[in-house]
C-alpha positions in Angstrom: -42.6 155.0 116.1 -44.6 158.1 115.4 -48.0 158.1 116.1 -50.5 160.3 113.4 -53.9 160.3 115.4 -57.3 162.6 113.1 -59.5 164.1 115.4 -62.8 166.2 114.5 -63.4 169.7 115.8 -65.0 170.6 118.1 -66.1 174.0 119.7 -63.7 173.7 122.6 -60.5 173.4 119.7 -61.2 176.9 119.1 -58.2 178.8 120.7 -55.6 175.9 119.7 -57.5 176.3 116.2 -56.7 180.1 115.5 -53.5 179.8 117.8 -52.0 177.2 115.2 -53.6 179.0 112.0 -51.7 182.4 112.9 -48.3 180.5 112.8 -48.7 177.9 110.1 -46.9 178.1 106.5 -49.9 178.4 104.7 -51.9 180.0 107.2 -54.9 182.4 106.6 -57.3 184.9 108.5 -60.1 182.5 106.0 -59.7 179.4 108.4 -59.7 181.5 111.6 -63.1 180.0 113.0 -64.5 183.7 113.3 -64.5 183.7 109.9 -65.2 180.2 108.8 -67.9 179.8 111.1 -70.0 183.5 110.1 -71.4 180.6 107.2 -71.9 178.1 110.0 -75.4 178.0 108.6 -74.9 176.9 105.4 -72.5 174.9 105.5 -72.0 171.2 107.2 -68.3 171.7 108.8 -66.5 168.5 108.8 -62.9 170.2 109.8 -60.1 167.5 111.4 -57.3 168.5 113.5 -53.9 166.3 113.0 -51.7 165.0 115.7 -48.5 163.5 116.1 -47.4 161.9 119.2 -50.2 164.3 120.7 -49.2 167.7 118.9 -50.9 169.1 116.8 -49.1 169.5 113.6 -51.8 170.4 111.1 -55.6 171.3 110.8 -58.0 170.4 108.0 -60.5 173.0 107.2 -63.6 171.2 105.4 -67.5 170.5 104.7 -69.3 167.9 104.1 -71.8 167.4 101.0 -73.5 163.5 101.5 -70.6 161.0 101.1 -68.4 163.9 99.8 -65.7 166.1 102.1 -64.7 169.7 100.7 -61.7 172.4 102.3 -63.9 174.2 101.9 -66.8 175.5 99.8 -67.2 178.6 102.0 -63.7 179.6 101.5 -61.5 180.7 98.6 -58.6 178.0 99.0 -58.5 175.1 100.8 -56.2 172.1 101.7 -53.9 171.1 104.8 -52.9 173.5 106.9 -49.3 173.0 108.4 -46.5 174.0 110.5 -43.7 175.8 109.3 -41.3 173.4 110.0 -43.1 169.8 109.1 -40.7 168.0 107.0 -42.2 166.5 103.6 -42.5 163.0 105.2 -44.3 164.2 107.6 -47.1 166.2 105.7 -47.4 162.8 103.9 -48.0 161.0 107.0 -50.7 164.0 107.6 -52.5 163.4 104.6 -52.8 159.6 104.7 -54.0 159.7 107.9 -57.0 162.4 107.0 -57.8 160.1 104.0 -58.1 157.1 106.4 -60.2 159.0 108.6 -62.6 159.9 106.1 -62.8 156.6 104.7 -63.4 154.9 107.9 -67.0 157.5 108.1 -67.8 156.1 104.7 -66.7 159.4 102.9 -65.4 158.4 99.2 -64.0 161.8 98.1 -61.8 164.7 99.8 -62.5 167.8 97.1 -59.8 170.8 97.1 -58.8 173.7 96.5 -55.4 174.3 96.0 -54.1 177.5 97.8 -52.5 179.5 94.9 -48.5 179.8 95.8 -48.8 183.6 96.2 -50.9 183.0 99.6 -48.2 180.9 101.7 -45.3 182.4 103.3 -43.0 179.3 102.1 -42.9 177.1 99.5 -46.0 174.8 100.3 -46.8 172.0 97.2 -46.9 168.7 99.1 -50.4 168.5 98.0 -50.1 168.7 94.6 -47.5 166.2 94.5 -49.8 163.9 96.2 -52.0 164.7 94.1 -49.7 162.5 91.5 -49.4 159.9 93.7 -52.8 159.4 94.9 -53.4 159.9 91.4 -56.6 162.6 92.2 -58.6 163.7 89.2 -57.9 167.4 88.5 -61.4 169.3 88.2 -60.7 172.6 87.8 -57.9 175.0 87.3 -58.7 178.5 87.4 -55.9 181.4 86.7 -55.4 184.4 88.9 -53.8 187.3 87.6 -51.3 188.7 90.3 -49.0 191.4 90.4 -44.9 190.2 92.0 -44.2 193.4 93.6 -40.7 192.0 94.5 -40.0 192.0 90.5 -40.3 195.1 87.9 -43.7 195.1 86.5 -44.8 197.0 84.0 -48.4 198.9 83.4 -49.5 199.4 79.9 -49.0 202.8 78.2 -52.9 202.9 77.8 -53.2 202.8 81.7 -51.0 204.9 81.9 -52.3 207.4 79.1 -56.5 206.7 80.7 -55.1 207.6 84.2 -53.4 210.9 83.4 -56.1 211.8 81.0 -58.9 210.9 83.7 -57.1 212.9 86.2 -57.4 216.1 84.5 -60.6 215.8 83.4 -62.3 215.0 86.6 -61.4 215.8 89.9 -61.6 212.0 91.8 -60.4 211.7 94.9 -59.2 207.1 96.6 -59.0 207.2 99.6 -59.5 204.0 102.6 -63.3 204.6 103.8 -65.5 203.3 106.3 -68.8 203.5 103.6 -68.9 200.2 103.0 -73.1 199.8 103.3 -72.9 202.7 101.0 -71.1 200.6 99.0 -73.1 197.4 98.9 -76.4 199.1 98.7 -75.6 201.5 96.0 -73.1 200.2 93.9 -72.4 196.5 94.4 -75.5 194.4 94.5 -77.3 196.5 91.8 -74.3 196.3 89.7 -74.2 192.8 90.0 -77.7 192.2 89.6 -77.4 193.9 86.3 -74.9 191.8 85.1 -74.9 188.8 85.9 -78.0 188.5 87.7 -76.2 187.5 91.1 -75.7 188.9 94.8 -72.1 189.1 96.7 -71.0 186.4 97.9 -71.2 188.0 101.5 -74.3 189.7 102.3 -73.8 193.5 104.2 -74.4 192.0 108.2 -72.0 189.6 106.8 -69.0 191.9 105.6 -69.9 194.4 108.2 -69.2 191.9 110.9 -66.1 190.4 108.8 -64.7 193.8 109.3 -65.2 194.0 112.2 -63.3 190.7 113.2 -60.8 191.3 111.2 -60.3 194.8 110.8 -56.1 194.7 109.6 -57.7 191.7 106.8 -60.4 193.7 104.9 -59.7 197.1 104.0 -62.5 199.2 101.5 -61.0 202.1 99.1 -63.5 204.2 98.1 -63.2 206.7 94.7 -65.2 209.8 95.5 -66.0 212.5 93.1 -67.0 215.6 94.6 -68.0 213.8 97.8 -70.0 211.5 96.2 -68.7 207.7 96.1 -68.7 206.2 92.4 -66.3 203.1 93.0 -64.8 201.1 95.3 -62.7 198.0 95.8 -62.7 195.5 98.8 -59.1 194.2 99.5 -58.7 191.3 101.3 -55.5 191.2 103.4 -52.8 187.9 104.1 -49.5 188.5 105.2 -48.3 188.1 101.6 -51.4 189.1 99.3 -53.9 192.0 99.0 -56.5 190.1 97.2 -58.9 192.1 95.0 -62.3 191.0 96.9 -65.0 193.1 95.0 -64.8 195.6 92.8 -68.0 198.3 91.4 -68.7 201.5 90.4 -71.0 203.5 88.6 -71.8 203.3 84.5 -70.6 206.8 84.3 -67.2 205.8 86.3 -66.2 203.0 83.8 -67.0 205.3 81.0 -64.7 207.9 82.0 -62.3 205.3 83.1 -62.0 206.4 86.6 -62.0 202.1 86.8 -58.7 202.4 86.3 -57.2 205.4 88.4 -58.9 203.9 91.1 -57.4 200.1 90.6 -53.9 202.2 90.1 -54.0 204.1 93.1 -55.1 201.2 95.4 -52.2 199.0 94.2 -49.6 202.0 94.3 -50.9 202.1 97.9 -49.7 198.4 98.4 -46.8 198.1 96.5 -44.7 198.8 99.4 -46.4 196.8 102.0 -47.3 193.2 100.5 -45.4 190.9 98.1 -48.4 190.7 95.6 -51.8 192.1 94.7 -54.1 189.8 93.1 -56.9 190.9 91.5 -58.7 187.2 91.5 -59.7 185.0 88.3 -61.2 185.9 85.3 -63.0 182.5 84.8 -66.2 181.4 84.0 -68.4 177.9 83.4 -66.3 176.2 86.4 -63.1 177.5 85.0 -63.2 176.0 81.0 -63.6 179.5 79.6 -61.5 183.3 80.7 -63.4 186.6 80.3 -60.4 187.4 78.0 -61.6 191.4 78.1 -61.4 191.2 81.9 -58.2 189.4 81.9 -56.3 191.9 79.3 -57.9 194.5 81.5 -55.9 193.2 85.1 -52.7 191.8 82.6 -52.2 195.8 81.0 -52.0 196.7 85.1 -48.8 194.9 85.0 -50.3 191.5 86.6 -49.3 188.2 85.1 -51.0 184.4 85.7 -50.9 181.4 88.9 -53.0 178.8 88.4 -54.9 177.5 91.6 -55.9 173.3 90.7 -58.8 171.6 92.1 -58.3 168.3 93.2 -60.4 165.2 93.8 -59.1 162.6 96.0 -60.5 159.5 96.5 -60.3 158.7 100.0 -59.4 154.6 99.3 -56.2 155.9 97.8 -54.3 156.6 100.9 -52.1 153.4 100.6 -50.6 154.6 97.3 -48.6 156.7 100.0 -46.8 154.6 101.4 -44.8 154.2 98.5 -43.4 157.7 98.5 -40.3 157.0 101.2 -38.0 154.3 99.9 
């Protein structure tokens, strides 16, 4: 009889942690512990590892908020992260056993967030079946417009017609660039002050030492005019997805619509090296409401919708799955 055993992690997991991560299905350089762990601060980690018969098969990245676990609130996507070749039984097995772990410490809800299908290398949606079964309340669904670069897309004639016309009216040069504090300082975090009264999710020491980690994951394209930088776009890179990070420039680059040459250059630039570029959601007030201006704007670009779900699970519901397997 197979044998799941949960076990919490722990600083000397570390290696077998980011070993296990680089090969799994739905592996990402966001739950390498160099990167989960630059928040250490802020956040109350509560990750599990999952064995069977003594192997690991799966790792749980998560927090803890009082009698409530989340994968993870630090990270963009969340959930259980598996081997390539764990059959559907046994990913069941996996996640009964985490719920029985965390309602043995008197936790009452496991919170996640689904990883969008774009971001795993196979076709990875145990969870949300258990997500039926265990019948979890579904809290959020946010939609992230992507573009399939294995499929003909198409970008709108008004791209097409502000890029050419941009182009001969200024002389704007996107290009990959090291200025990222330029970036921040300048353009970023007064932009975003501006307009929504809010800071970057990662401070500068923050990104700066992110990129430094993970140098072939976070890439900055800068759009120069004349020298000067007026735009940029941080990509963040998973063997599947260039994922549309941040994204700022000046008042006078939107107005001439240099927005949009630079956005068209970056993607040409990965069109032949990743199956998708995703350019995020366009949601607001805990996904109930799209910025439809900002979504027409990603959709003209030749991008189309995934949803990524949010699921509640309450951690008593674990027996429902054993009624899965008949």
């Amino acid at each position: 009889m197979d044998i799941f055993k949960v076990l919490p992690y722990t600083l000397s997991d570390k290696l077998a942690w980011n070993a296990f991560n680089l090969k799994a299905k739905n592996g990402s350089f966001l739950f390498d512990r160099d990167f989960m762990e630059y928040h250490s601060d802020r956040f109350e980690d509560a990750s599990v590892l999952v064995f069977k018969n003594e192997n690991v098969i799966a790792i749980f990245p998560a927090n803890k908020v009082q009698n409530e676990i989340h994968s993870h609130q630090g990270l963009t996507y969340g959930g259980l992260v598996v081997q390539n070749d764990l059959y559907g039984s046994d990913f069941f097995s996996c996640f009964k056993a985490v719920l029985q772990y965390f309602e043995k410490l008197e936790i009452t809800e496991v919170v996640i967030k689904a990883m969008p299908t774009i971001f795993t290398s196979q076709a990875a949606e145990e969870l949300q079946y258990l997500a039926f079964i265990c019948e979890a309340k579904l809290t959020r669904c946010d939609l992230h417009a992507c573009i399939n670069f294995n499929q003909p897309y198409r970008v709108s004639k008004s791209v097409i017609r502000d890029c050419n016309q941009t182009l001969k009216k200024l002389q704007l040069q996107v290009k990959k660039s090291d200025d990222l504090e330029l970036f921040w300082n300048t353009l970023l975090i007064p932009n975003l002050h501006e307009a929504h009264q809010a800071k970057p999710v990662h401070n500068l020491d923050d990104i700066l030492m992110l990129k430094t980690k993970f140098p072939e994951n976070i890439s900055f394209f800068g759009c120069y005019q004349q020298n000067d930088l007026i735009g940029g776009v941080v990509i963040f890179e998973t063997p599947t997805v260039a994922h549309c990070q941040y994204i700022s420039g000046t008042k006078q680059l939107n107005k001439l619509l240099g927005l949009s040459v630079l956005m068209q250059s970056v993607i040409s630039y990965y069109s032949d090296k990743k199956m998708y570029f995703n350019f995020g959601t366009s949601n607001e007030n805990q996904g109930k409401n799209i910025n439809s201006g900002l979504l027409t704007w990603k959709e003209k670009f030749g991008a189309r919708n995934v949803s990524q779900l949010f699921y509640s699970f309450k951690t008593t519901s674990y027996f429902k799955i054993d009624s899965i397997l008949i």
